[in-house]
N, C-alpha and C positions, 0 to 999 in steps of 0.2 A: 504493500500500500504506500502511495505517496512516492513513487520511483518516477512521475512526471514532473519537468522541469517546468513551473509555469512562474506569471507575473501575476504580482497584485494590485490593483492600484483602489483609493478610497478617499474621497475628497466628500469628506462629512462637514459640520456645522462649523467645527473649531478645529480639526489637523489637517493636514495634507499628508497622505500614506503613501506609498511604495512596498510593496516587498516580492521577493525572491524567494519561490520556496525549489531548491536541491537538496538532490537526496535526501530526502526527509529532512533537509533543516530550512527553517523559514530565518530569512534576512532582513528584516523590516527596519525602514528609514520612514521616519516621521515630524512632522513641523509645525506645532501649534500655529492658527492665527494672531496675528496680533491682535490685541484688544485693548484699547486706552485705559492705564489706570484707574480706577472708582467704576467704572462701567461693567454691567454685566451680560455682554452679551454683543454680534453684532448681527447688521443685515444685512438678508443675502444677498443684496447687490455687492455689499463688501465682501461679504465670503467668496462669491463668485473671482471678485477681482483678485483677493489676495490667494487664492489656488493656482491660477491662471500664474501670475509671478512665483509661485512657489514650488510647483509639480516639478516643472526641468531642474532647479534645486536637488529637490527630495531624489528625485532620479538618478539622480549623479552620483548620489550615494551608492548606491547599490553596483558591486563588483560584476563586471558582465552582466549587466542587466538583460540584456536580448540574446546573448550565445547560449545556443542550445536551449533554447523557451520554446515548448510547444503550445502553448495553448496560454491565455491572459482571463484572469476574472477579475468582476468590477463591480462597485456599489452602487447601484443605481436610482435606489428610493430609498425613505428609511425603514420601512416593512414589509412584509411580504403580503400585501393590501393593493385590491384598484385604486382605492385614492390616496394614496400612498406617494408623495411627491416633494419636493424639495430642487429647487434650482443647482445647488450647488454641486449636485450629484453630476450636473452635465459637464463638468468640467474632467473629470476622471472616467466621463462614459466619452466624451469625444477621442480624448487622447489614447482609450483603451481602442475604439476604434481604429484610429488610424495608425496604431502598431501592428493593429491585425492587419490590417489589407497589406499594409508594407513588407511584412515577413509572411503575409499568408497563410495565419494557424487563426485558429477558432476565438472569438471570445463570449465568453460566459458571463451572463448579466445574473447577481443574487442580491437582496434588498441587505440594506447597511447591520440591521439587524442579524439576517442568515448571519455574516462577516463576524459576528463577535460571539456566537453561538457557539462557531466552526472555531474560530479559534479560541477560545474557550477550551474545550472537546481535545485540542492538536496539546494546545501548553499544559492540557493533563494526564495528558499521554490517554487519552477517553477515547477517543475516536468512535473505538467499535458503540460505544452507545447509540450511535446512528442506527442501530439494529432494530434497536425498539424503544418504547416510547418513557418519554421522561420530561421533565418540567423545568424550564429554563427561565429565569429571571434576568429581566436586562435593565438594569440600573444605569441612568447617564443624566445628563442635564437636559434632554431632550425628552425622555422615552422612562417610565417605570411601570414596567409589564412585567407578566406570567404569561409564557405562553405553554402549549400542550406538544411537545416535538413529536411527528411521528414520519417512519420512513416512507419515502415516496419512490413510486415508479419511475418517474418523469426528469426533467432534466431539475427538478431543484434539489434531489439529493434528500430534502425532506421538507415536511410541508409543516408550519406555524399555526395553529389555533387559538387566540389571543381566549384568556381566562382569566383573569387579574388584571387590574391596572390603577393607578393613580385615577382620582374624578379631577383632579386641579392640580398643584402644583407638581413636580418631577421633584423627586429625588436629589439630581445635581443639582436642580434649580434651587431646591431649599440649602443646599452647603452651601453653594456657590452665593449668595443673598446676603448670610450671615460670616459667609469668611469674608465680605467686599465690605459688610459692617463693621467685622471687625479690625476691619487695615488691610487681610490678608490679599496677597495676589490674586489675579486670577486666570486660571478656575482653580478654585481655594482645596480642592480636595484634599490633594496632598499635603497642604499647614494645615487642616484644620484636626486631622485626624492624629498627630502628634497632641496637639491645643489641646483637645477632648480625653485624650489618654492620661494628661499630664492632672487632670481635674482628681483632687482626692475624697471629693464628696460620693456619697451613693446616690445618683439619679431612680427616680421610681419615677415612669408617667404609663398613660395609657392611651394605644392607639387609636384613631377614629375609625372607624370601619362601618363599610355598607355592604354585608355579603363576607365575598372575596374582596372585593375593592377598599383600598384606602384612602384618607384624605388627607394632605400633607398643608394644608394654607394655615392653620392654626399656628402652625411650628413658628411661623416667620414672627408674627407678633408678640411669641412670649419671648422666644429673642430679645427682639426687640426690649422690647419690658426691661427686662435682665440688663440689658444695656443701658438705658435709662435711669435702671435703680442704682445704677456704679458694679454691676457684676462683675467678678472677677473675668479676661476674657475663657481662661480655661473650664469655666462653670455654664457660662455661655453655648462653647462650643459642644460640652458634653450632652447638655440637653440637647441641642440641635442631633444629634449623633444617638442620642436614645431614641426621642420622635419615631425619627430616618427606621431604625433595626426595628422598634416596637411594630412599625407599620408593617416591615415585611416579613418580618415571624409572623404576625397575624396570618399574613397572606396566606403565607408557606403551608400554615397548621389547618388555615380554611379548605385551600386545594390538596393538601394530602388526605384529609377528612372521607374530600368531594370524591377523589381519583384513586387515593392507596397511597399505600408509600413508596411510590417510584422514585426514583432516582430525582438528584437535583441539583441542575446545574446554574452558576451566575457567572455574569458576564456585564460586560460595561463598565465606564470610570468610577463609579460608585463603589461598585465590588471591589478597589483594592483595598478599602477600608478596613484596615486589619481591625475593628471591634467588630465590624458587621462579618469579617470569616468568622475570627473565634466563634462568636455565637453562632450562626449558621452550620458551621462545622460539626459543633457539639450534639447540637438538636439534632439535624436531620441529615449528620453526614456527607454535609452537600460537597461540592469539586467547586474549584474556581479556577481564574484563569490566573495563570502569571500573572501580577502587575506591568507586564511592559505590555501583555497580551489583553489585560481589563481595559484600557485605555481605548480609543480610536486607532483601529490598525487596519494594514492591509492583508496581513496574513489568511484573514480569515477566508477572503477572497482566490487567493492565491491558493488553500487549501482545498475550495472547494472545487475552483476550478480543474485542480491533478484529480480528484475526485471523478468528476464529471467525465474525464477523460480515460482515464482506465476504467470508468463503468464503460463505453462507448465499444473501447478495446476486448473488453472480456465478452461483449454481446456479438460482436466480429465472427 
């Protein structure tokens, strides 16, 4: 498995991706968008332009990028949904294009989502889970879903069943809010989850739930509050950090209830959250990805594309 040389490419909200996956190893080159201090977030006309200067960048990175590449996979929406859509996706779907015509191998189009599933799955050496069906959490500043994974026929390798989700705020979006509150860079994930660990109080709170579903907009306000009242910032961020996990144990414990207790995989920026592994880990033995592989990558792309392609070969 994974003996095809392919490209990845992934030009999501906030990175710009590349990677290289040979002989079973993925190479991934990747390059946050800029985003002006105190702000959270940009628009996609901005995203659009800064991919655009940034891919031939990211590209460059990557050792032999085109020798020996059979086949290129690419992000093309952020779910695997008809209205599923985002601008900035065309910037990584034109350029995957015009490598294919140029060298003349295949590209494989999987929504941004597949991409972080799949690799997910590679950086825990999981793979075979693809076999059958399991519950994948995708934590970002975009996206705070459950979906239902189950193997597919067809060229997606396996098909998504959304079962969980955020009603308002994302998950990244609530770190990312309260680490720009509290000074932190952004996207604050990675200072706030130090901040939060450093807090020597016991947080106790309780999720909001509808179902499966959770609500995260409450979080930002007590925040807030706490900052107001002169909170220390490490107390601050712990709560925000309890909220975040309270919500998706709820999740976890509602869909295991609904489904069984299959398997359970997270993925996205959120996931490198080392409070939110331990606990996840502990409960319900779930897998995560590498932290280089939680992030926005292309890997994942690039994984499923060698995929796609030895399924192709074996049906020959």
């Amino acid at each position: 498995m994974l003996e095809t040389c392919t490209l990845g490419l992934d030009t999501s909200n906030y990175t710009t991706s590349a990677a290289l996956l040979q002989n079973g190893v993925v190479e991934n080159c990747g390059k946050l968008l800029p985003v002006k201090p105190g702000e959270i977030g940009l628009r996609q006309s901005d995203a659009v332009f800064h991919h655009t200067r940034q891919l031939p960048q990211v590209f460059s990175g990557l050792k032999n990028a085109v020798r020996g590449v059979r086949a290129i996979g690419v992000s093309n929406r952020p779910r695997d949904a008809e209205d599923s859509y985002m601008p900035c996706f065309l910037v990584g779907v034109g350029t995957a294009e015009m490598l294919g015509q140029a060298l003349g191998i295949p590209v494989y189009r999987f929504s941004h989502q597949q991409g972080h599933i799949a690799a997910a799955l590679y950086s825990a050496n999981c793979l075979t889970y693809l076999t059958h069906p399991f519950l994948a959490f995708h934590l970002s500043g975009g996206t705070t879903e459950a979906v239902l994974v189950q193997p597919a026929d067809d060229g997606r390798i396996f098909s998504t069943q959304l079962v969980a989700r955020s009603l308002d705020l994302k998950a990244g979006q609530v770190i990312d809010r309260i680490g720009v509150l509290l000074g932190l860079p952004f996207p604050a994930g990675r200072y706030l989850d130090p901040l939060a660990c450093a807090c020597g109080e016991a947080i106790r709170v309780r999720a909001s739930m509808k179902g499966a579903d959770c609500s995260l907009s409450g979080v930002e306000n007590k925040c807030r509050a706490l900052v107001e009242k002169g909170a220390p910032k490490e107390t601050v961020a712990a709560v925000c950090m309890a909220h975040v996990i309270a919500a998706v144990d709820a999740m976890c414990a509602a869909l295991q209830a609904q489904y069984g207790a299959l398997p359970v995989v997270f993925s996205g920026g959120v996931s490198s959250n080392s409070m939110l592994r331990a606990q996840m880990t502990a409960r319900y033995g779930a897998i995560f990805a590498e932290p280089r592989f939680s992030a926005d990558n292309a890997a994942g792309p690039a994984v499923l594309a060698a995929l796609r392609e030895e399924r192709i070969s074996c049906a020959c």
